[in-house]
N, C-alpha and C positions, 0 to 999 in steps of 0.2 A: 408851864415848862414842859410837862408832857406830853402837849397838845402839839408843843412845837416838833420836842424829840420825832412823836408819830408823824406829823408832814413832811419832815426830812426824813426819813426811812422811807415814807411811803413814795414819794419825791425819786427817792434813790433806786427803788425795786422798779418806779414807772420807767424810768432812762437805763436802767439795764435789761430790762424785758426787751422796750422799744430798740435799744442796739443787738439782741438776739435774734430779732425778727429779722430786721434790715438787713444784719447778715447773710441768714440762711436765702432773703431770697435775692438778695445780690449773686451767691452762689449759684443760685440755681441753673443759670446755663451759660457761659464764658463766649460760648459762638451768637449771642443776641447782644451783647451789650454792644451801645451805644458808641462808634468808631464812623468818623468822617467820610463816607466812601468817594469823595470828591477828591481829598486830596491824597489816597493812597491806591496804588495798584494792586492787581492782586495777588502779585510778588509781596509785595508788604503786609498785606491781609492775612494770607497763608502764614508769614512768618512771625505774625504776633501771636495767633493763633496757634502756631508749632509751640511756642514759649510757654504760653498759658497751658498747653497739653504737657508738655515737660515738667512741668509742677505738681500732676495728677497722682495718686496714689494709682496701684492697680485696682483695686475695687473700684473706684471713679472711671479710669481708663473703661471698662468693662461698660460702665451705665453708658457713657457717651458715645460708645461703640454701638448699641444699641440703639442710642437715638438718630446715630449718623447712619445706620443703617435703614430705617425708616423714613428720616427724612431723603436719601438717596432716592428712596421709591415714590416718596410721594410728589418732592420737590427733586427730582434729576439736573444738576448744576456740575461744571468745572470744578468747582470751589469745596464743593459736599465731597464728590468724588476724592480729592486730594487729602481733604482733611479725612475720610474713613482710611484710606491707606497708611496715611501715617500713625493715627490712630494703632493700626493691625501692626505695624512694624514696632508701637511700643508696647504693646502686651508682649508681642516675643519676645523681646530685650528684658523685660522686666521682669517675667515669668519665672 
């Protein structure tokens, strides 16, 4: 009986750690995941992207300010360009 108890605990801590993980790095950068670029323009691109940025706390707003400003420099895009501006307009709003 105790043996069982311990492999359903131990069972229970492995599938909560494993959804801990998966989360954080799900999280990790909202402009990499995985979006069809065949069937969307970059009218729709930008505006999912706007959405997902509206969600951000300011301390997050601020990280990804940082990376879009990096990636501006190293990868120079339409796309980059657009998303750091918006970015910059919602630290002010938010401030």
């Amino acid at each position: 009986m105790r043996l069982l108890l311990l492999a359903t605990i131990t069972a229970v801590i492995g599938a909560t750690t494993t959804y801990a993980c998966s989360y954080r790095t799900t999280q990790h950068s909202l402009y990499e995941q995985q979006i069809p670029s065949d069937t969307l323009t970059v009218e729709d691109s930008l505006r999912l992207i706007y959405e997902q940025i509206d969600l951000l706390s300011y301390f997050d707003l601020k990280k990804m300010r940082e990376s879009f400003i990096y990636r501006n420099r190293t990868q120079p895009s339409y796309l980059n360009k657009q998303v750091l501006i918006y970015i910059e307009e919602r630290l002010k709003i938010t401030k």
